[in-house]
N, C-alpha and C positions, 0 to 999 in steps of 0.2 A: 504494500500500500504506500511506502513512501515514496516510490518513483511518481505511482499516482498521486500524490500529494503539491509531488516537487510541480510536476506539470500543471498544476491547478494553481498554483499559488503564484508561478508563471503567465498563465493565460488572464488570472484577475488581474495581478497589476497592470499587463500592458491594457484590459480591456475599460479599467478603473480609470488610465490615464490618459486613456481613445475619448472616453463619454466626458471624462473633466474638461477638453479640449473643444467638442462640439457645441458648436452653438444653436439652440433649439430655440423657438418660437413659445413653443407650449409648454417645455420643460423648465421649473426652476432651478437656472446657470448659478446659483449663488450656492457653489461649494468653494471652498479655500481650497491650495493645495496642501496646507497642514489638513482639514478635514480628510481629504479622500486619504494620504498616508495611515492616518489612523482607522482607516475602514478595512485598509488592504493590510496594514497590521493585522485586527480585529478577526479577520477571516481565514488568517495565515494560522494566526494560534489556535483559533478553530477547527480547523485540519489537523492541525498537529497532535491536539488535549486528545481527541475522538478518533480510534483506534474500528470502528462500528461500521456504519453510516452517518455521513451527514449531507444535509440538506439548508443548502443559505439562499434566500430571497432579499433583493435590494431593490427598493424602488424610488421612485422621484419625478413626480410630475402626477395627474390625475385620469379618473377611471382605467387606471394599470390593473390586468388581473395575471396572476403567477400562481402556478400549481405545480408540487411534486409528488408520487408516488413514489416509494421506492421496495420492495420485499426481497430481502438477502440478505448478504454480506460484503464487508468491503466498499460501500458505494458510496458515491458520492455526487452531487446534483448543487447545480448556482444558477441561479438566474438574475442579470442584473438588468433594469429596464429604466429610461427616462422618458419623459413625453406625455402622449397623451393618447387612451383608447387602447395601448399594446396591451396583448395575450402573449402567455408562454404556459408552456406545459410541458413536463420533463415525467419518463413513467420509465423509471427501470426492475428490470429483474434479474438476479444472478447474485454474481459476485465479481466486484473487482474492476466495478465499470465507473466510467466519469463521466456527467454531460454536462455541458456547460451552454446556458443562452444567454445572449447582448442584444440589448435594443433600446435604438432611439429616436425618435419620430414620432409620428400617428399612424395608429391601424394597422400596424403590425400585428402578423400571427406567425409565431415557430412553436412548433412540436416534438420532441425527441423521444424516441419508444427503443428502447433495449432490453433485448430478453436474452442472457447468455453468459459469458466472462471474456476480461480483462477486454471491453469495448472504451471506446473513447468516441463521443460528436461531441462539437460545437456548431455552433448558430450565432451568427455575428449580422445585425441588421442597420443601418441607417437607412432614413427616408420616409416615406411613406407608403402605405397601403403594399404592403410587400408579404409575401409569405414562403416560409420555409418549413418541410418535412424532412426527419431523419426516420427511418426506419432501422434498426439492426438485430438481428438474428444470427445467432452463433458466437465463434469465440476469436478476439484478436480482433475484433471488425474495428476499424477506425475510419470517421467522417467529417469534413469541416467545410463550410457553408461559411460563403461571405459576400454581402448581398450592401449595393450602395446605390440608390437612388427611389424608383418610384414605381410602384404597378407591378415588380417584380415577382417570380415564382420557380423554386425549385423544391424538387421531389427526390431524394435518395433513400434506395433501397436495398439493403445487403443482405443475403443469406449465406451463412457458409455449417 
């Protein structure tokens, strides 16, 4: 788990310092960069303390909805979102899998469904009205989606 670890606590800060960076309409831009340090701290020792599963939700801006499921071992699930109207939904099963979703805009929707081990998606969104599906099934599956502008749509789908 700490390679998974190390990779997630990698992927927040840079995605912590992508959205502190964005300048959003709908979202409120009033983070310091002391603030966002202490968040990507916050979620680092998080990782670390929790040997189990864990599951972290960040949001910032209004009507955001963020859901995770997770049933196993090992896992781990972030969803960090700014703006306004974004969904995310993260549903893992197994063991030993990471999904990670980013979004900032409006009317965004990303997805990620894992059922198996040692899988890794991300979903990275700017813009608007954009959506993203990850599907994976089986073991070793790894996915990343990075999606910048408007009206957008991808679908990935792994079995192995």
């Amino acid at each position: 788990m700490q390679t998974t670890q190390r990779i997630a606590q990698q992927l927040l800060l840079s995605v912590l310092l992508t959205l502190a960076t964005v300048s959003l309409s709908h979202a409120n831009p009033d983070l310091a960069p002391s603030e966002l340090a202490w968040q990507a701290d916050s979620i680092a020792s998080l990782a670390n303390a929790n040997q189990g599963a864990l599951a972290a939700i960040q949001q910032s801006g209004s009507e955001l909805v963020g859901n995770i499921a997770q049933s196993g071992s090992e896992l781990e699930a972030y969803i960090l979102q700014a703006g306004y109207a974004n969904t995310a939904d993260i549903s893992q099963i197994g063991s030993d899998n990471l999904a990670l979703i980013t979004q900032s805009g409006a009317y965004n929707e990303a997805q990620i469904e894992q059922d198996g081990s040692s899988n890794v998606a991300s979903i990275a969104q700017q813009g608007a009205n954009n959506s993203a599906l990850i599907e994976q099934t089986g073991s070793g599956l790894s996915s990343s989606v990075s999606q910048t502008g408007q009206g957008l749509t991808v679908v990935v789908r792994q079995y192995r």
